[in-house]
C-alpha positions as semicolon CSV with decimal commas, in nm:
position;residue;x (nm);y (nm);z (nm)
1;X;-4,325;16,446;1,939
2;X;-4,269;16,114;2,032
3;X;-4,447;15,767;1,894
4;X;-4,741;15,792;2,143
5;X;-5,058;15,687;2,011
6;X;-5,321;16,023;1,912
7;X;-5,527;15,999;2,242
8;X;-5,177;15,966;2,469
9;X;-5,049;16,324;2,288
10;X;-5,387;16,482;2,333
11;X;-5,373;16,413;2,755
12;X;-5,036;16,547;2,719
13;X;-5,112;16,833;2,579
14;X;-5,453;16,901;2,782
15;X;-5,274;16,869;3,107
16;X;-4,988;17,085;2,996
17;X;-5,246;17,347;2,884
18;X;-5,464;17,323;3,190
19;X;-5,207;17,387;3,428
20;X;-5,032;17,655;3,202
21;X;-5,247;18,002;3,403
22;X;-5,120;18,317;3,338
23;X;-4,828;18,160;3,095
24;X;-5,048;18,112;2,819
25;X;-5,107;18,445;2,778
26;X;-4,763;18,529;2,666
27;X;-4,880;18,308;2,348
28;X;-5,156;18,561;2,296
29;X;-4,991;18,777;2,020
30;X;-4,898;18,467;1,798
31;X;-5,316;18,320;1,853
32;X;-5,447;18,660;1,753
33;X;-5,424;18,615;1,400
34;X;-5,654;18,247;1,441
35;X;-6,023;18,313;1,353
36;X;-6,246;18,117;1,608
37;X;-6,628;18,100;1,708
38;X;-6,765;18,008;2,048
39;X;-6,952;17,677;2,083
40;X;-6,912;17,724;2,454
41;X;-6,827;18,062;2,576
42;X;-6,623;18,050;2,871
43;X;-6,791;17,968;3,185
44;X;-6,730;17,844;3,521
45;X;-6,885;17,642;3,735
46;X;-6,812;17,372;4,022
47;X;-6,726;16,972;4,016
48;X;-6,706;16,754;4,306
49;X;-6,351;16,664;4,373
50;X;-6,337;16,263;4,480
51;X;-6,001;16,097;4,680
52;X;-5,980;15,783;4,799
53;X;-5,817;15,717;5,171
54;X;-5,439;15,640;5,082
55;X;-5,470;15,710;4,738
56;X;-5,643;15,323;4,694
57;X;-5,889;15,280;4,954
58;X;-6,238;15,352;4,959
59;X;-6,362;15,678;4,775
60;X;-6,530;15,961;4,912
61;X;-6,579;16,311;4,831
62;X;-6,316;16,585;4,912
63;X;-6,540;16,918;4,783
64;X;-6,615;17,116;4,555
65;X;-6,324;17,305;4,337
66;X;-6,421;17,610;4,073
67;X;-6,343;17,536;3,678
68;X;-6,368;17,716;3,354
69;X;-6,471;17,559;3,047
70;X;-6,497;17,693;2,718
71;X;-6,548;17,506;2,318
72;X;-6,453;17,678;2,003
73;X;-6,447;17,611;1,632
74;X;-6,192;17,749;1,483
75;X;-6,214;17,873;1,088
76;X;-6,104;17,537;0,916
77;X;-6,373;17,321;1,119
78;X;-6,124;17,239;1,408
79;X;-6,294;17,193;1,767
80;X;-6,095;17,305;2,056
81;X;-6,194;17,203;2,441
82;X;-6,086;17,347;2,770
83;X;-6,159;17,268;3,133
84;X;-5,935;17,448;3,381
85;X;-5,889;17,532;3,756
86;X;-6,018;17,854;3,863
87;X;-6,202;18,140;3,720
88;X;-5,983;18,249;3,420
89;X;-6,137;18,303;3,182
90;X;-5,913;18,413;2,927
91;X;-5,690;18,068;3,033
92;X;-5,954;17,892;2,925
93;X;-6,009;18,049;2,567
94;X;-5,696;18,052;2,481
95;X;-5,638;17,681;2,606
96;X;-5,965;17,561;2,387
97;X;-5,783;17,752;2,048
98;X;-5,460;17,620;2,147
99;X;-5,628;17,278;2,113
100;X;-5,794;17,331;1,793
101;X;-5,435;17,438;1,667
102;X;-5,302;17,130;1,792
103;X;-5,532;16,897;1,618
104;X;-5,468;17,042;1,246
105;X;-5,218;17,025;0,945
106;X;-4,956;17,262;1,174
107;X;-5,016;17,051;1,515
108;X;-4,587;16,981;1,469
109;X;-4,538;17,334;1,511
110;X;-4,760;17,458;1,765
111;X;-4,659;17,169;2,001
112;X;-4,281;17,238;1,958
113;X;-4,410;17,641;1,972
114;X;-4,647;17,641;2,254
115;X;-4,650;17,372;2,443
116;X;-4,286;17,239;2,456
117;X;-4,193;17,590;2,646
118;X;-4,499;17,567;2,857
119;X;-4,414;17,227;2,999
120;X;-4,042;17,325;3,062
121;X;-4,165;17,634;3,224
122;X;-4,368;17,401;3,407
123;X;-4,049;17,149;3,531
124;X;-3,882;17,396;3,600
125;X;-4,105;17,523;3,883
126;X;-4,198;17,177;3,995
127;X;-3,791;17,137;4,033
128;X;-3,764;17,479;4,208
129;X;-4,057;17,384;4,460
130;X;-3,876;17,061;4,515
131;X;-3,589;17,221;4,616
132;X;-3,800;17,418;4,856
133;X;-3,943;17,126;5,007
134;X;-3,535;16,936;5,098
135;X;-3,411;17,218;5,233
136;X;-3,723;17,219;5,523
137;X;-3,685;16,848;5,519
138;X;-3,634;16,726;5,880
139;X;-3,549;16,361;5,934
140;X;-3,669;16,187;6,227
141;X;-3,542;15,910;6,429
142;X;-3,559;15,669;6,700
143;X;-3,295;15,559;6,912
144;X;-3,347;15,184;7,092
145;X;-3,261;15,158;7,418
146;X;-3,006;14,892;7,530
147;X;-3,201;14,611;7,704
């Protein structure tokens, strides 16, 4: 990992794990073994989603979106926390022990095991949709007409 300060790796890792879906569960196999108890069995509710007109005007609310949250304690003490879009369930589970991994003595390894392919996984599809987007791209122009 980089030199970011404890706080900027945990965002990192939150947002990576949050947006991970059905990817995390190919990670399942590996968690298995990781003895956890729910604080917070997974659960989902609604939140009121807020924008603001052109990103910096005045805010207002958009709606309400579905998430799934979910708190566990893993065996050495650890918490893990989850909050994710949707109604998985099992993404959120598995995103709350994948936290509680990343904050103990092994955090190295489960960042470069878990997390590193989850955010190139991740670019890779945020690349691929880009892609998508140019080749629909249609430029507009005006022509001036000669006084």
């Amino acid at each position: 990992m980089t030199e970011l300060s404890a706080v900027t790796k945990r965002q990192k890792w939150m947002q990576v794990l949050a947006r991970a879906g059905h990817d995390l569960q190919q990670f399942e196999a590996e968690l298995a073994p990781y003895e956890y108890r729910y604080i917070r069995s997974p659960e989902t509710g609604m939140v009121m989603a807020r924008g603001a007109a052109g990103g910096t005007g005045q805010a207002f609310n958009v709606g309400e979106v579905t998430v799934t949250r979910c708190v566990v304690r893993l065996a050495d003490g650890a918490m893990g926390y989850s909050y994710v879009l949707g109604r998985n369930l099992r993404h959120a589970e598995l995103a709350a022990v994948v936290d509680g991994l990343l904050q103990g003595s092994a955090a190295e390894h489960w960042f470069e095991k878990i997390i590193v392919p989850l955010e190139r996984i991740q670019q890779q599809r945020r690349t691929a949709r880009a892609q998508e987007v140019v080749g629909s791209k249609v430029n507009f122009f005006t022509m001036v007409r000669g006084d």
